[in-house]
N, CA and C atoms as an extended XYZ file, in Angstrom:
282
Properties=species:S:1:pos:R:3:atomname:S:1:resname:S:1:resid:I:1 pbc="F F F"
N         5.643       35.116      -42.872 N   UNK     1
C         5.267       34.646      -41.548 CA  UNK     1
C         5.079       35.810      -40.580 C   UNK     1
N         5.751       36.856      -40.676 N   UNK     2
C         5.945       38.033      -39.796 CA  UNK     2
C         4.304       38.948      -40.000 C   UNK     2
N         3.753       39.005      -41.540 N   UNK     3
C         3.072       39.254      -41.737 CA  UNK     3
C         1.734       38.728      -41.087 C   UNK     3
N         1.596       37.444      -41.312 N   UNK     4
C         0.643       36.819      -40.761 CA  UNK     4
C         0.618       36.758      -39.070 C   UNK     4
N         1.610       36.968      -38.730 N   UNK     5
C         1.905       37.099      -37.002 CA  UNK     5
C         1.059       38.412      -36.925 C   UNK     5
N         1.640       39.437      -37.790 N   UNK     6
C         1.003       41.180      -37.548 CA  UNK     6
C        -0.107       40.953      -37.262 C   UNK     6
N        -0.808       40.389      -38.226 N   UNK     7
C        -2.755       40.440      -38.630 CA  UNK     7
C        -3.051       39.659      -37.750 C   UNK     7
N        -2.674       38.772      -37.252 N   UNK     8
C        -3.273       38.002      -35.913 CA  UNK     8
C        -3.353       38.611      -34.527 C   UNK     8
N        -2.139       39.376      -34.514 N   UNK     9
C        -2.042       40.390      -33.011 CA  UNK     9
C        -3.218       41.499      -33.583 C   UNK     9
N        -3.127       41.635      -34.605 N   UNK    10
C        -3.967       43.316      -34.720 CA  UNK    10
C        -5.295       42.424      -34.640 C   UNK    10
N        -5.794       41.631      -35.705 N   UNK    11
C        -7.502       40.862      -34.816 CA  UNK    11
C        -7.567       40.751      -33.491 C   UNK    11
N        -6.384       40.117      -32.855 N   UNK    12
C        -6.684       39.817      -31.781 CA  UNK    12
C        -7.020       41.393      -30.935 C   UNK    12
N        -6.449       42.400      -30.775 N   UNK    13
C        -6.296       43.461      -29.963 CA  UNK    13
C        -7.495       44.179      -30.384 C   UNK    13
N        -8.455       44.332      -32.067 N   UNK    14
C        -9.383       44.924      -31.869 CA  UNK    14
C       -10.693       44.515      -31.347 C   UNK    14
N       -10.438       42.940      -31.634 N   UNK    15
C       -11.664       41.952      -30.916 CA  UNK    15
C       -11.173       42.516      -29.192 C   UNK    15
N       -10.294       42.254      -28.667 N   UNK    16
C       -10.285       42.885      -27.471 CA  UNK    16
C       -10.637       44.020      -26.775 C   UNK    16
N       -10.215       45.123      -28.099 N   UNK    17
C       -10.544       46.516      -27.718 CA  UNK    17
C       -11.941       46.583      -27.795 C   UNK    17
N       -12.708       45.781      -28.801 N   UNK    18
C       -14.152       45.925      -28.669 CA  UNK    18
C       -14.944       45.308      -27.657 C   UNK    18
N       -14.728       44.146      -27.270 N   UNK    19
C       -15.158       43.969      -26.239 CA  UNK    19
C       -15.177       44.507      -25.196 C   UNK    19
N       -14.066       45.428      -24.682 N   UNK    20
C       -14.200       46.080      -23.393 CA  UNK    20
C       -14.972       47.420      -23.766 C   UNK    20
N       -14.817       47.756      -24.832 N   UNK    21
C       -15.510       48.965      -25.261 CA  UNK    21
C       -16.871       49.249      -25.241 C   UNK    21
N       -17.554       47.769      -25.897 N   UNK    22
C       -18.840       47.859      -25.949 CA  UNK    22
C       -20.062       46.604      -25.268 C   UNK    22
N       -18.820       45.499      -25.304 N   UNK    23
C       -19.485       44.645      -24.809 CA  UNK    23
C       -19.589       44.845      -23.232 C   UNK    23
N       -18.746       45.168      -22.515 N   UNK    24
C       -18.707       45.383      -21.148 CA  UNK    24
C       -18.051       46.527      -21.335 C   UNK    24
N       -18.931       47.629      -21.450 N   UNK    25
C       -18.372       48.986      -21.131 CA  UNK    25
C       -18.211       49.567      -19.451 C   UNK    25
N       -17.553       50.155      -19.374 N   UNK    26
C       -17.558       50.730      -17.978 CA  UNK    26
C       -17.290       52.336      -18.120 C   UNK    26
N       -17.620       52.661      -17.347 N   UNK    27
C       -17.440       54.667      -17.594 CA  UNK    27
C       -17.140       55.040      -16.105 C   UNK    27
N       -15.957       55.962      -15.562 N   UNK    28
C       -16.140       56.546      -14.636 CA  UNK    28
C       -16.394       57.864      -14.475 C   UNK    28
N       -16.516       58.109      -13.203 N   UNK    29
C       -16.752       59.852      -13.045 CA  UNK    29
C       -16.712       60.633      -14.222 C   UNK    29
N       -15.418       60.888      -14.526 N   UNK    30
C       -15.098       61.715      -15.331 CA  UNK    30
C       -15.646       61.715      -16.792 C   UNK    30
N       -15.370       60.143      -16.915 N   UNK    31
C       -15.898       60.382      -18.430 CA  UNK    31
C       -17.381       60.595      -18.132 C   UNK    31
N       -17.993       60.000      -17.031 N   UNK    32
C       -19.410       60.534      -17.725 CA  UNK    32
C       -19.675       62.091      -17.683 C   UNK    32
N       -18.984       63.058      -16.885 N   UNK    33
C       -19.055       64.326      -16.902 CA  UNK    33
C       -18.706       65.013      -18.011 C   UNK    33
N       -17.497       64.422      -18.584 N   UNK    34
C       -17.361       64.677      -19.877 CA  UNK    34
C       -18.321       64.426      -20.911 C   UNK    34
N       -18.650       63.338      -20.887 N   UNK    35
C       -19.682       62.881      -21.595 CA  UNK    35
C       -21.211       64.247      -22.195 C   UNK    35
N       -21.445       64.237      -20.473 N   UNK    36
C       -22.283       65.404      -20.472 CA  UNK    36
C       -22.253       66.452      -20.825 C   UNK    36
N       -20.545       67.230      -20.629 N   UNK    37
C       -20.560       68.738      -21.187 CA  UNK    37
C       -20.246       68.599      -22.451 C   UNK    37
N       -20.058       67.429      -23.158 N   UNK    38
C       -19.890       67.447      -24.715 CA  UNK    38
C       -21.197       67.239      -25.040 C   UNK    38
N       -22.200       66.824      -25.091 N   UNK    39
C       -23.933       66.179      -25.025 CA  UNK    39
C       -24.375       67.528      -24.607 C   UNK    39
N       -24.156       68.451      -24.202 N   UNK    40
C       -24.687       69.730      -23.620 CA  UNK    40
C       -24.005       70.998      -24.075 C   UNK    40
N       -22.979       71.318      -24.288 N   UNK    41
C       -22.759       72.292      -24.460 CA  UNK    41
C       -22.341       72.472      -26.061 C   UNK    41
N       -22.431       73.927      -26.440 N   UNK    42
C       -22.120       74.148      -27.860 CA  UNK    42
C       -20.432       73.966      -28.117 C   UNK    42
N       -20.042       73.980      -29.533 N   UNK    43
C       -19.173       73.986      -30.051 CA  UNK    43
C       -17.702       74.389      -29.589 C   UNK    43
N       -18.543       76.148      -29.271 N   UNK    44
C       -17.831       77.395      -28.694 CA  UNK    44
C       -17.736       76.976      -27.652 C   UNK    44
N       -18.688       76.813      -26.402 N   UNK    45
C       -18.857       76.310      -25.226 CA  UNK    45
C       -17.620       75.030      -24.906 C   UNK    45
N       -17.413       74.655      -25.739 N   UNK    46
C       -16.485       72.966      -25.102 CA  UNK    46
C       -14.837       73.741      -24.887 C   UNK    46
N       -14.980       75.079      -25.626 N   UNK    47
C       -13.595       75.821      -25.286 CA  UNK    47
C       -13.308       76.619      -24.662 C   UNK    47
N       -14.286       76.458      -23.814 N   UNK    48
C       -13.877       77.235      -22.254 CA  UNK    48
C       -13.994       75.655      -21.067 C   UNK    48
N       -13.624       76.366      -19.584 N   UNK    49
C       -13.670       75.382      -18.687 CA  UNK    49
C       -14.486       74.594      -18.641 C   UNK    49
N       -14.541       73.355      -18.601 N   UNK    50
C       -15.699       72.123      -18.209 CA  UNK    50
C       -15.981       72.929      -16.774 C   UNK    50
N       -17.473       71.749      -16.112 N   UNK    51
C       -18.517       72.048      -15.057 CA  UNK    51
C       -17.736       71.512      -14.303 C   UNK    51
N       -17.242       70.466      -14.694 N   UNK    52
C       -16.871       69.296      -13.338 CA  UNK    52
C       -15.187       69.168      -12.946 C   UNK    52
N       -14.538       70.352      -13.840 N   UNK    53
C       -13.353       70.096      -13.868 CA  UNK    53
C       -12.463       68.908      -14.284 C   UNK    53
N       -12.688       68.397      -15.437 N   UNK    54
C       -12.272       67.432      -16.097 CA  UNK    54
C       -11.852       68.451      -17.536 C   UNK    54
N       -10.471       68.052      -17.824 N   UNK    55
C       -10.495       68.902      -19.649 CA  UNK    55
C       -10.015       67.587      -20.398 C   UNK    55
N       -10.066       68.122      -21.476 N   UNK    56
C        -9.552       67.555      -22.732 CA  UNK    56
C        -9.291       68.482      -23.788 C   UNK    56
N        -8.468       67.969      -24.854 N   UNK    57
C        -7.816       68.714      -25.981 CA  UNK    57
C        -9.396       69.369      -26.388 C   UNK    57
N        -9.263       70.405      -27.010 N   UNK    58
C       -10.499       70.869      -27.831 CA  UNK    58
C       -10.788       70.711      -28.974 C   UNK    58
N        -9.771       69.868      -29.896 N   UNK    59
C       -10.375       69.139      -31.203 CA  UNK    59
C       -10.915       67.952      -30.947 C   UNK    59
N       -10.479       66.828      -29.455 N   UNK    60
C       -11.188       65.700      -29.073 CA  UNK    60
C       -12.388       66.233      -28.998 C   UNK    60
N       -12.678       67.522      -28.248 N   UNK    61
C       -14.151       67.629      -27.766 CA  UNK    61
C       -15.683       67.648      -29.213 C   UNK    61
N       -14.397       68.420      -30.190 N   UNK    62
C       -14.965       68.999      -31.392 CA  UNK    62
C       -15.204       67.747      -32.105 C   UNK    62
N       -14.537       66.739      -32.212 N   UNK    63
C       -14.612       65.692      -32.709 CA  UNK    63
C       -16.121       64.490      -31.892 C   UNK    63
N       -15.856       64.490      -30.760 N   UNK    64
C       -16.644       63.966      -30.346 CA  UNK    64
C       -18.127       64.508      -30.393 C   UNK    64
N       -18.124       65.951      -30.241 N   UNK    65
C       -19.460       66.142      -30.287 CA  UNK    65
C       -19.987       66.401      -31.526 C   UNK    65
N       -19.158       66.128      -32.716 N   UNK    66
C       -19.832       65.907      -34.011 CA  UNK    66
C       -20.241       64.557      -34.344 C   UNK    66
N       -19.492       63.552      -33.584 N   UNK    67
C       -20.019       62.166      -33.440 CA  UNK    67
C       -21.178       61.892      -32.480 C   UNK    67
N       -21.134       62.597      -31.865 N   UNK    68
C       -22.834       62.273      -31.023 CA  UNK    68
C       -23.312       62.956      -31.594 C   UNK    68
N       -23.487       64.290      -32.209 N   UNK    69
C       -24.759       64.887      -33.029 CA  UNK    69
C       -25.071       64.231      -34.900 C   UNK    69
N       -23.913       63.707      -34.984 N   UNK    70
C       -24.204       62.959      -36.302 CA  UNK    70
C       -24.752       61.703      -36.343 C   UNK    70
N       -24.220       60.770      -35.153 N   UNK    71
C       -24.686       59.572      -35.107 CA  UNK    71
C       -25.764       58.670      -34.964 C   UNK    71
N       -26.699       58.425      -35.733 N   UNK    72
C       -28.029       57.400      -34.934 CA  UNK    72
C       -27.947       56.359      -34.171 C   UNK    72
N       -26.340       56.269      -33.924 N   UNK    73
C       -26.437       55.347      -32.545 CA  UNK    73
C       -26.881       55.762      -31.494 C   UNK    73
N       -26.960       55.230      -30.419 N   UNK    74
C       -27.063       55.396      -28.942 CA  UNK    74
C       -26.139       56.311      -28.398 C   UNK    74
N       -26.602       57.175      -27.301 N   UNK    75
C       -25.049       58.143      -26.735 CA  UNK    75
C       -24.222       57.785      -26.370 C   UNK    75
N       -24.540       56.252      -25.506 N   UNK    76
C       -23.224       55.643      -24.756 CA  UNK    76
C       -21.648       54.865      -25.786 C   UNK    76
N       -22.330       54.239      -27.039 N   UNK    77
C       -21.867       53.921      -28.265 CA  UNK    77
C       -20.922       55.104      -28.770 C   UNK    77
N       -21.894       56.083      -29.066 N   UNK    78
C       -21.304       57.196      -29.903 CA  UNK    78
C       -19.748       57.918      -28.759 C   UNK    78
N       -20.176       57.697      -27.253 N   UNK    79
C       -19.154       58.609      -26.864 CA  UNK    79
C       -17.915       57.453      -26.845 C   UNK    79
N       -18.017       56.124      -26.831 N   UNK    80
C       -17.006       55.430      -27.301 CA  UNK    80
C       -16.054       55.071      -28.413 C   UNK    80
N       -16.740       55.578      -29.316 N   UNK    81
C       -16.578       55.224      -30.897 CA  UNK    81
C       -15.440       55.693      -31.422 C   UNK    81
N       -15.057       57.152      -30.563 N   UNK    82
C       -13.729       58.012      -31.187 CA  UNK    82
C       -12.435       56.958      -30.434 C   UNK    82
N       -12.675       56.819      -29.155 N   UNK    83
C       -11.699       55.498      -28.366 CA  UNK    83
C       -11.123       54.600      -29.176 C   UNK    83
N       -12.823       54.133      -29.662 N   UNK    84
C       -12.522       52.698      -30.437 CA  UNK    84
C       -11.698       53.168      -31.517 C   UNK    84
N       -11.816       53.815      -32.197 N   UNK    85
C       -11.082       54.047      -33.479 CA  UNK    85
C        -9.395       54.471      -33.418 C   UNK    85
N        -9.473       55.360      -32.267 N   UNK    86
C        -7.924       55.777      -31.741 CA  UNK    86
C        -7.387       54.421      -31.108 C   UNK    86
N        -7.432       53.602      -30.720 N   UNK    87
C        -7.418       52.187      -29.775 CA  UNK    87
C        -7.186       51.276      -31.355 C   UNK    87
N        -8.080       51.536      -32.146 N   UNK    88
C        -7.682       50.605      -33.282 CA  UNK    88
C        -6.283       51.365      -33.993 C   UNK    88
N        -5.765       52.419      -34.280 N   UNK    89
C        -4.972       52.602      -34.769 CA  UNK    89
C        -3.628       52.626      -34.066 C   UNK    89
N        -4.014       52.968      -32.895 N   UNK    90
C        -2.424       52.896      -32.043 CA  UNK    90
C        -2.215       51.165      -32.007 C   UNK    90
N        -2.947       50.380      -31.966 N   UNK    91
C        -2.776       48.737      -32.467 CA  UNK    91
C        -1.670       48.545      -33.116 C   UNK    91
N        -2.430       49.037      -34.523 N   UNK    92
C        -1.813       49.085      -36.024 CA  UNK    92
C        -0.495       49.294      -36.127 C   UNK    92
N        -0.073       51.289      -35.487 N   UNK    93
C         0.872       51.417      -35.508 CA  UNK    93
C         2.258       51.138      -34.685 C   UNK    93
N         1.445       50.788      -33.157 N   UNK    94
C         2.530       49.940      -32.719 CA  UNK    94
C         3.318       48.363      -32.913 C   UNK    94
């Protein structure tokens, strides 16, 4: 029973997480600046200061901008996708 409780909270929370993710996305300031200096700048480049003064870890950045240069999705998709996936596992493991 405990089991079947788990898998119902975890559907329920990624159907949730996806919906806000993609179905009604929202982006502020920051992320879209972020957005941009990962979409713009090189590899090397994401490990020095951002433009807009926004940081992040530098394997997120590395990570993300191998997902927008790998992906044939859309940019707005792709810069969500690492979220979605971190959002699905902290689910799981909490």
């Amino acid at each position: 029973m405990k089991k079947i409780a788990f898998y119902i909270l975890l559907i329920i929370g990624i159907i949730y997480r996806f919906y806000y993710q993609f179905i009604q996305p929202a982006f502020n300031v920051d992320e879209i600046n972020l957005g941009n200096n990962i979409k713009s700048l090189s590899y090397f480049e994401l490990l020095k200061p951002l433009s807009a003064g926004q940081s992040a870890p530098p394997l997120f950045l590395w990570i993300q901008k191998f997902i927008i240069s790998n992906s044939p999705l859309e940019f707005w998709i792709n810069i969500k996708l690492l979220s979605f996936l971190v959002s699905i596992a902290s689910i799981y493991f909490f």
